[in-house]
BALOBA-1460 file (C-alpha; in Angstrom, 3 decimals):
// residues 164
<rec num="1" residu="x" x="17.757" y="-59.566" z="163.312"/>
<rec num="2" residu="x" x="17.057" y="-59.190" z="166.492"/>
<rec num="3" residu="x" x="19.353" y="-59.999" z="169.611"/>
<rec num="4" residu="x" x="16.934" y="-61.898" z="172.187"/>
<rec num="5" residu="x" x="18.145" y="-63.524" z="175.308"/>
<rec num="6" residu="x" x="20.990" y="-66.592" z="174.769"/>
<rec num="7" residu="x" x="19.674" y="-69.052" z="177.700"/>
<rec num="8" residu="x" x="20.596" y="-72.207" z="178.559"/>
<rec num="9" residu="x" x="17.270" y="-73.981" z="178.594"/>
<rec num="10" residu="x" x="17.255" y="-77.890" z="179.446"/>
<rec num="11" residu="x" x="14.831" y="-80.337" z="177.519"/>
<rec num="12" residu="x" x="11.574" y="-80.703" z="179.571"/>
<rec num="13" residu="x" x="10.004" y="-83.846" z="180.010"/>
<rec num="14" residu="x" x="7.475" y="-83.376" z="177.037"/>
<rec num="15" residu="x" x="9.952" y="-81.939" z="174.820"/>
<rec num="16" residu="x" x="12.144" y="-84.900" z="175.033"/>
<rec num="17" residu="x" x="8.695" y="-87.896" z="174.854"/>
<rec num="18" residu="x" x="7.939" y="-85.992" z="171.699"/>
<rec num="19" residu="x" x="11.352" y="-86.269" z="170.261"/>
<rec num="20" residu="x" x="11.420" y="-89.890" z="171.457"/>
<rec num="21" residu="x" x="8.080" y="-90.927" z="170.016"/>
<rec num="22" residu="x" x="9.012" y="-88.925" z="166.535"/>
<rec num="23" residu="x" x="12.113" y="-91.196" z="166.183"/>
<rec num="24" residu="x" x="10.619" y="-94.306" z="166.948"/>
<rec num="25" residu="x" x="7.591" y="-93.182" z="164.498"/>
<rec num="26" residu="x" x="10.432" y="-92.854" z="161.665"/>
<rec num="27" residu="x" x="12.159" y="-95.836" z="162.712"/>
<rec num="28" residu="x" x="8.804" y="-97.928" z="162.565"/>
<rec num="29" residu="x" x="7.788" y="-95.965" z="158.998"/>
<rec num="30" residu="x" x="11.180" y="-96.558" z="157.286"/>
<rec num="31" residu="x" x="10.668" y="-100.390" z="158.158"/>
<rec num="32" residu="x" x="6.929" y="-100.404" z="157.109"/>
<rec num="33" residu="x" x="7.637" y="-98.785" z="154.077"/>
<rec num="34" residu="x" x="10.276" y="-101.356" z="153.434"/>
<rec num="35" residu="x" x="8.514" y="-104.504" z="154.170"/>
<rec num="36" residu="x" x="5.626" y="-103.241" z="152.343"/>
<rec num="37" residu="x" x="7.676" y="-102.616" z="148.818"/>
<rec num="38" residu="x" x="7.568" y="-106.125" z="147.720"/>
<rec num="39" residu="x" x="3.684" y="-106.042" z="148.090"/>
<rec num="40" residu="x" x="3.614" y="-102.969" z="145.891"/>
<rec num="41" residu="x" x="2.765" y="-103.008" z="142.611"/>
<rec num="42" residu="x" x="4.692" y="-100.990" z="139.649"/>
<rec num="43" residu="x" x="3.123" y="-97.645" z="140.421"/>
<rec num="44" residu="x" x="1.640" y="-96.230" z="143.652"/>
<rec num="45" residu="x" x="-0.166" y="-93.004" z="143.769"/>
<rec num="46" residu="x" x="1.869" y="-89.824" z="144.401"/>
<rec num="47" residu="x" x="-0.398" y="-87.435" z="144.832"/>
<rec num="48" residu="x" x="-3.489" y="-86.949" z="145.989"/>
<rec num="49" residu="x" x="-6.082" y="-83.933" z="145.485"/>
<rec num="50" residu="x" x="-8.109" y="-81.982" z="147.941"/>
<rec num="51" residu="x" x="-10.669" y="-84.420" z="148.636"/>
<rec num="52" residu="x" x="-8.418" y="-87.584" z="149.205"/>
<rec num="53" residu="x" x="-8.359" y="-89.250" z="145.723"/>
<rec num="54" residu="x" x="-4.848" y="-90.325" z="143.896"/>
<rec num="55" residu="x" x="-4.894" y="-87.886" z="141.010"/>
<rec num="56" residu="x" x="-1.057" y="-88.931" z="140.089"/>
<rec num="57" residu="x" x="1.017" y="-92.026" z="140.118"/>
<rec num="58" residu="x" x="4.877" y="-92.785" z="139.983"/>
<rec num="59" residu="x" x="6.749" y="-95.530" z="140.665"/>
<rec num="60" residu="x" x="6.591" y="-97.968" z="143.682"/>
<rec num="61" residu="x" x="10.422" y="-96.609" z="144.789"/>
<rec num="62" residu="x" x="8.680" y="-93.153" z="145.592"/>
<rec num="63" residu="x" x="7.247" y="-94.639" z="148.505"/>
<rec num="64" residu="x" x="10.423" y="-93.523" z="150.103"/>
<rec num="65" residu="x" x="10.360" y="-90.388" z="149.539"/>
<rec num="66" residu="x" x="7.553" y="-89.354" z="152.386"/>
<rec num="67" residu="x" x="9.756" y="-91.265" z="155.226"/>
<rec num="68" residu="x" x="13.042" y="-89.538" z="153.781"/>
<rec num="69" residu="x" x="11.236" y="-86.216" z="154.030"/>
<rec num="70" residu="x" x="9.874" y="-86.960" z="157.496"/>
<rec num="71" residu="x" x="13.318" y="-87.768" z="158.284"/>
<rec num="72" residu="x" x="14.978" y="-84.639" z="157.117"/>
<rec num="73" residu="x" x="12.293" y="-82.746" z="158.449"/>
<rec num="74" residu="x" x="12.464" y="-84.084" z="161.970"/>
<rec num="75" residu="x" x="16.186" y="-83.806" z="162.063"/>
<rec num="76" residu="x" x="16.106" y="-80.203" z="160.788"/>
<rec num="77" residu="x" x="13.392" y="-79.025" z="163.381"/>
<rec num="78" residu="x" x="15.518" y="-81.045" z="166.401"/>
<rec num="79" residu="x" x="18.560" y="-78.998" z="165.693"/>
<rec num="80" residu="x" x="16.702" y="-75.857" z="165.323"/>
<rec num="81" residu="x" x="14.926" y="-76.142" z="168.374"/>
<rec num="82" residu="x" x="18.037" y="-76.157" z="170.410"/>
<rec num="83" residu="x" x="18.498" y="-72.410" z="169.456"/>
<rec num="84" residu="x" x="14.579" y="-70.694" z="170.901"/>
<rec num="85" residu="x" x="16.593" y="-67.220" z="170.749"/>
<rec num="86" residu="x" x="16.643" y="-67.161" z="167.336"/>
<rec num="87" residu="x" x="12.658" y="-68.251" z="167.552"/>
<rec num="88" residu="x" x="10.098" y="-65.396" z="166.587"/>
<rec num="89" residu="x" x="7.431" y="-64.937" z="169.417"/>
<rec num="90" residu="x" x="4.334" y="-63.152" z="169.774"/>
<rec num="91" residu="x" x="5.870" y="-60.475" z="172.078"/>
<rec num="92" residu="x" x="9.179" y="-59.020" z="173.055"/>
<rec num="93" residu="x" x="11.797" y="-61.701" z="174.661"/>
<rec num="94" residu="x" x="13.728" y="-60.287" z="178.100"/>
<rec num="95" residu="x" x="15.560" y="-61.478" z="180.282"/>
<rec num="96" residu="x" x="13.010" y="-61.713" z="182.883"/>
<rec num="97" residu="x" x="10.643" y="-64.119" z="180.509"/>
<rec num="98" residu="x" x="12.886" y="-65.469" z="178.387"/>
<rec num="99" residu="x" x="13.645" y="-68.258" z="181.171"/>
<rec num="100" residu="x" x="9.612" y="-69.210" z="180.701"/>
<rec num="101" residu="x" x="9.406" y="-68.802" z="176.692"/>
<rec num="102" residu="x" x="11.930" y="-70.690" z="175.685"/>
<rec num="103" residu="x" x="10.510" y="-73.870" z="177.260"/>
<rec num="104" residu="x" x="7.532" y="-73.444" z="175.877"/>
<rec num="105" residu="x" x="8.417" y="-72.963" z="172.500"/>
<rec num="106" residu="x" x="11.038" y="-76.100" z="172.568"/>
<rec num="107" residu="x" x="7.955" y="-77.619" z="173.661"/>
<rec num="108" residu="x" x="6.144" y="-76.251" z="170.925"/>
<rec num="109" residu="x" x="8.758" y="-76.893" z="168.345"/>
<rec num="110" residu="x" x="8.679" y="-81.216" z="169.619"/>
<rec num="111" residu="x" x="4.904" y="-80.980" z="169.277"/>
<rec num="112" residu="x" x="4.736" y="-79.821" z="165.975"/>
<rec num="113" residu="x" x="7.478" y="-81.922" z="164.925"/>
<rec num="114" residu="x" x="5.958" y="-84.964" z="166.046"/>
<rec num="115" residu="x" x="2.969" y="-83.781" z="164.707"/>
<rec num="116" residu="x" x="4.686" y="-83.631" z="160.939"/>
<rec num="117" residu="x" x="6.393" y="-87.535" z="161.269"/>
<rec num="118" residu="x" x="2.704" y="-88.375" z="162.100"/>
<rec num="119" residu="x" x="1.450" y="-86.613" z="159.051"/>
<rec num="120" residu="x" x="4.169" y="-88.242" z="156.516"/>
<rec num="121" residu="x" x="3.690" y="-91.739" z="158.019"/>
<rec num="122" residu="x" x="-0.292" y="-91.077" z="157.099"/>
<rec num="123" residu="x" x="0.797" y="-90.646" z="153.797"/>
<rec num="124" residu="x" x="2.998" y="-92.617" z="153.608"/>
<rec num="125" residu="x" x="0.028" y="-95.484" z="154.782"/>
<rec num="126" residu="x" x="-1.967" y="-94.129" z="152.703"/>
<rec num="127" residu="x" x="0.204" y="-94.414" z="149.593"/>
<rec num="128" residu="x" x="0.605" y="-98.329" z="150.455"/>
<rec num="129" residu="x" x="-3.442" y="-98.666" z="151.015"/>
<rec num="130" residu="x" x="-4.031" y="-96.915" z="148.384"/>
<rec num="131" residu="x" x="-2.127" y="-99.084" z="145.731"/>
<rec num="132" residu="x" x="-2.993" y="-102.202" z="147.165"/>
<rec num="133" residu="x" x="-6.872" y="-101.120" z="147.412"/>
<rec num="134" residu="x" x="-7.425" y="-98.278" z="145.010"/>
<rec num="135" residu="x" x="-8.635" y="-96.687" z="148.204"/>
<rec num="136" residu="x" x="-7.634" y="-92.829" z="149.280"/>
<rec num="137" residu="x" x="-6.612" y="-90.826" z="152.176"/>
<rec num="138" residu="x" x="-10.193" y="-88.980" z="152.088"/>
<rec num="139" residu="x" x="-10.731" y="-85.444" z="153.106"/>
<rec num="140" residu="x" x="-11.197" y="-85.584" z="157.253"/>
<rec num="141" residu="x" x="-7.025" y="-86.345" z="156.268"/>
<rec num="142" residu="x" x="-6.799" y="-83.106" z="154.117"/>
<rec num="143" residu="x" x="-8.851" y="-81.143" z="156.956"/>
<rec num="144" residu="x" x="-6.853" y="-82.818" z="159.444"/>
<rec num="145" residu="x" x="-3.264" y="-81.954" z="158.043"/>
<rec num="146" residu="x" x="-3.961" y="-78.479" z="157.988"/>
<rec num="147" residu="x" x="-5.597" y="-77.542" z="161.144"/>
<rec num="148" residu="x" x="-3.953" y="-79.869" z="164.034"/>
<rec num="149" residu="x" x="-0.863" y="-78.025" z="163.657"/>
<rec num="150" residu="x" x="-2.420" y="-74.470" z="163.007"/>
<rec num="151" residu="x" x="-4.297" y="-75.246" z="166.219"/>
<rec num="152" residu="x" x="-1.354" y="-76.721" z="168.455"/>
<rec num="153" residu="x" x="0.041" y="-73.379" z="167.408"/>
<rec num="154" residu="x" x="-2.199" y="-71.314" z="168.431"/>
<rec num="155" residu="x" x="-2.642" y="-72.850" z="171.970"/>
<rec num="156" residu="x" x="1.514" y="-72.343" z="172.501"/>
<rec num="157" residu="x" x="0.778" y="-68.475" z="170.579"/>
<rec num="158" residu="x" x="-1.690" y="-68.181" z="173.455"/>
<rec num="159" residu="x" x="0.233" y="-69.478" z="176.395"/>
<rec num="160" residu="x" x="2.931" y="-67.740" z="175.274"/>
<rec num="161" residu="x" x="0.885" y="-64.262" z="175.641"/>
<rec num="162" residu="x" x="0.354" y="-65.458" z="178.976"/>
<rec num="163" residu="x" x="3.697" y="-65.085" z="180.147"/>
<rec num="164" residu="x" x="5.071" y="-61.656" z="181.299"/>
């Protein structure tokens, strides 16, 4: 492993609205997901292919499972950005620029994590819509999921080069 810079580096102000709005985003899908289990009926779809379409179904208390694993997932990537020394970057980390990496990739790290809550709350929607209307979460999602975070990486990859 290697031994990179241990800085104190304060939350910025976008690091902490990120984290902010990703908690109230869980908060708001744990009590949609809730109020909407009544309305549910015995099985919801689980799974949906590559174009959008439920291909598998399960039953309505699975519709829990996408705002547990939002949950864990934010709380995991919180923690983890509190430690950007143990990050991997696109370059090596000194002293000298480790004071202007590290806030970027907390940054970064809030982003993307915001950016995951947003995608298991769409499923999670979309699970509900799609049992009450036999409706699906359509490709643009599938296209969607994978390249908003690939490309919010790349922009921090490429600011991140930017820095000497």
């Amino acid at each position: 492993m290697k031994k990179q810079p241990k800085i104190d580096v304060p939350p910025s102000m976008w690091e902490k609205f990120f984290n902010l709005l990703s908690a109230i985003l869980i908060i708001a899908l744990w009590v949609y997901a809730a109020q909407a289990y009544s309305t549910l009926p015995k099985e919801i779809p689980t799974h949906f292919d590559g174009s959008g379409v439920p291909d598998e179904w399960g039953s309505k208390k699975t519709i829990f499972i996408m705002p547990g694993i939002a949950l864990i997932t934010f709380v995991l990537m919180y923690f983890a950005s509190k430690k950007p020394h143990l990050f991997n970057y696109p370059m090596k980390v000194t002293e000298e620029n480790a004071h202007r990496l590290y806030p970027l990739a907390k940054t970064s790290m809030a982003i993307i994590n915001f950016e995951m809550v947003l995608l298991f709350s769409y499923i999670t929607w979309g699970m509900i819509q799609s049992a009450k209307d036999d409706s699906g979460l359509g490709v643009g999602f599938v296209i969607a999921a994978l390249l908003i975070p690939l490309i919010t990486s790349i922009i921090f990859m490429v600011k991140m080069n930017k820095v000497k």
